[in-house]
C-alpha positions in Angstrom: 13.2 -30.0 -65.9 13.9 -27.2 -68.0 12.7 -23.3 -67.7 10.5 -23.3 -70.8 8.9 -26.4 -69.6 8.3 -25.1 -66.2 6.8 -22.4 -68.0 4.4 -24.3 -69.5 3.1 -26.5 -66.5 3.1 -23.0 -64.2 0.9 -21.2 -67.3 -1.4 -24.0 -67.2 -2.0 -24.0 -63.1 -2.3 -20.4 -63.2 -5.1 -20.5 -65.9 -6.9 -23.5 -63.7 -6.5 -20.7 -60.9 -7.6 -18.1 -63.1 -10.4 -19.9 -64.0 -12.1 -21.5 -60.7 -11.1 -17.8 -58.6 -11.9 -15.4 -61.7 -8.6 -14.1 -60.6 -6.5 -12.9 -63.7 -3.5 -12.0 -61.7 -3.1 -15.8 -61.3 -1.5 -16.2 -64.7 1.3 -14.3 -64.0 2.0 -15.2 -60.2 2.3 -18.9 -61.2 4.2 -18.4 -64.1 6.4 -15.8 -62.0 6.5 -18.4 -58.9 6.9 -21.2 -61.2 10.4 -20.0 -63.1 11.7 -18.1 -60.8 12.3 -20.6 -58.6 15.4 -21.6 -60.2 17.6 -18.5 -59.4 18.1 -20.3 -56.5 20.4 -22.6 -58.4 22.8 -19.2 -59.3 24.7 -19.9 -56.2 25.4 -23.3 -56.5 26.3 -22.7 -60.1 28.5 -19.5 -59.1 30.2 -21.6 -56.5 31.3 -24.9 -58.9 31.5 -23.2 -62.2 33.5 -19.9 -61.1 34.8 -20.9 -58.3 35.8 -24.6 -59.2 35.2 -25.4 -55.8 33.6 -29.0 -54.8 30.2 -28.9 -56.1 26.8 -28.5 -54.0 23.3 -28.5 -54.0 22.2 -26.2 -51.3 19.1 -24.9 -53.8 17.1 -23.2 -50.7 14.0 -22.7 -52.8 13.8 -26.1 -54.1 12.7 -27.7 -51.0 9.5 -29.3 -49.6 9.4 -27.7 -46.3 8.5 -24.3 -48.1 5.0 -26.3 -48.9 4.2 -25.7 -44.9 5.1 -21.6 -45.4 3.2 -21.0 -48.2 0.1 -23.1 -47.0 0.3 -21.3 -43.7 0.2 -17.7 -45.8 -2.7 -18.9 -48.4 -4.5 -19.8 -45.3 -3.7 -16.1 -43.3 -4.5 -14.1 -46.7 -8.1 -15.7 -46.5 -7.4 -18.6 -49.4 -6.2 -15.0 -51.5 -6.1 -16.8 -55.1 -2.8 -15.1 -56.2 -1.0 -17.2 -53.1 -3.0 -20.0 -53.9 -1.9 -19.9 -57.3 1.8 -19.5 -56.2 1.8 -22.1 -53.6 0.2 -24.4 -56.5 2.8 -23.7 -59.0 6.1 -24.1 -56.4 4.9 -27.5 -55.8 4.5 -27.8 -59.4 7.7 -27.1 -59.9 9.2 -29.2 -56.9 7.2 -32.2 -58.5 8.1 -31.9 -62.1 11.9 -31.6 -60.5 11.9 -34.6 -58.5 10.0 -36.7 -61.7 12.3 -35.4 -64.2 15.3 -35.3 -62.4 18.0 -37.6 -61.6 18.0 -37.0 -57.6 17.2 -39.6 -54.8 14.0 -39.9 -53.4 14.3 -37.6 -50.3 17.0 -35.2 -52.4 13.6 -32.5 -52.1 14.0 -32.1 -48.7 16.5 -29.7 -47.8 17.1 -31.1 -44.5 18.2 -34.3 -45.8 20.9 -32.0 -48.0 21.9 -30.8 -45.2 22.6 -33.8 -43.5 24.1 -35.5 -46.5 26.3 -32.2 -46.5 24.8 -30.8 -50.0 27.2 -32.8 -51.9 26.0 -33.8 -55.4 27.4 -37.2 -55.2 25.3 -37.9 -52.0 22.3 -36.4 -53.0 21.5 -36.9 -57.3 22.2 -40.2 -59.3 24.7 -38.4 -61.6 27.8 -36.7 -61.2 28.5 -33.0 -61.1 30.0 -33.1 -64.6 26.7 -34.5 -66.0 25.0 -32.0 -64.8 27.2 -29.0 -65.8 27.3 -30.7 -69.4 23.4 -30.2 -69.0 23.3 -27.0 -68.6 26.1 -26.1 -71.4 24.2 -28.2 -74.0 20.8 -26.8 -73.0 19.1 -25.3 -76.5 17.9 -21.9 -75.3 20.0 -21.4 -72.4 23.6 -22.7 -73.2 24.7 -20.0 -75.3 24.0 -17.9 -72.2 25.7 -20.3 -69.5 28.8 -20.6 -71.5 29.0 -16.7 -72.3 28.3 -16.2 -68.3 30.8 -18.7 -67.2 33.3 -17.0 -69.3 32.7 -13.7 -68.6 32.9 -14.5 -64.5 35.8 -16.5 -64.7 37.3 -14.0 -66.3 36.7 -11.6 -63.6 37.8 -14.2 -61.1 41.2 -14.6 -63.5 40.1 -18.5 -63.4 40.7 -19.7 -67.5 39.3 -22.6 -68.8 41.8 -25.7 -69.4 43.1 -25.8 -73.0 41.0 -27.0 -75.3 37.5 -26.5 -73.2 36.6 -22.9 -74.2 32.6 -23.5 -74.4 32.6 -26.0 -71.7 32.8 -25.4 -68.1 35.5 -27.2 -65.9 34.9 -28.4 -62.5 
């Protein structure tokens, strides 16, 4: 699922937060919890696209075991409706992810990427090169992948193969 739509379904928990708790900090943490989520897929990115080494999905925030965490802190902080509302909007996102997403049914678990090894071909339906053609071709933020993936390689004196200037290479 994309970062603007993310957006959207986080803006929309943290108003139903906002509104039951009175609490308008709730906006922002689920819209804050809800995005941000996906840095985590920097490293895996950083690691295929820079790299050019085998491609993973270790994605550490993108995992249902952090469901168990967060309840535990809502709980400890006295139901605090700014955790609730971030606890509500990381599931969100994990949801959304495994809907939209062409992973296997257990690929949310990140013990069961870990003991498929976090390879891509194990864990997701498609192959790497989908994916990195994804994220290239994405409206608002391929301009910005492609400039990035430049600008590192660059610094890592990796040059795309002839001919694939604004696309990535595995």
């Amino acid at each position: 699922m994309s970062p603007p739509a993310h957006a959207v379904v986080s803006v929309a928990i943290g108003g139903a937060t906002w509104a039951v708790t009175r609490s308008p900090g709730a906006v922002a943490v689920a819209l804050l919890v809800g995005v941000l989520i996906d840095l985590d897929h920097l490293p895996d990115y950083y690691h295929t696209l820079v790299l050019g080494r085998r491609p993973r999905l270790w994605l550490v925030l993108h995992s249902y075991e952090g469901v168990v965490p967060g309840t535990l802190a809502a709980y400890l902080s006295g139901w605090n409706p700014l955790v609730i509302a971030g606890l509500a909007a990381f599931l969100a996102h994990i949801l959304c992810d495994q809907v939209a997403n062409p992973v296997r049914p257990l690929g949310y678990f990140f013990t069961y990427r870990a003991l498929k090894g976090f390879r891509v071909e194990e864990l997701s339906y498609v192959n790497a090169r989908a994916m990195e053609g994804a994220l290239v071709r994405d409206p608002l933020l391929g301009w910005l992948a492609r400039w990035t993936l430049r600008t590192l390689r660059r610094l890592h004196g990796r040059r795309p193969a002839p001919g694939r200037e604004e696309a990535p290479t595995l």
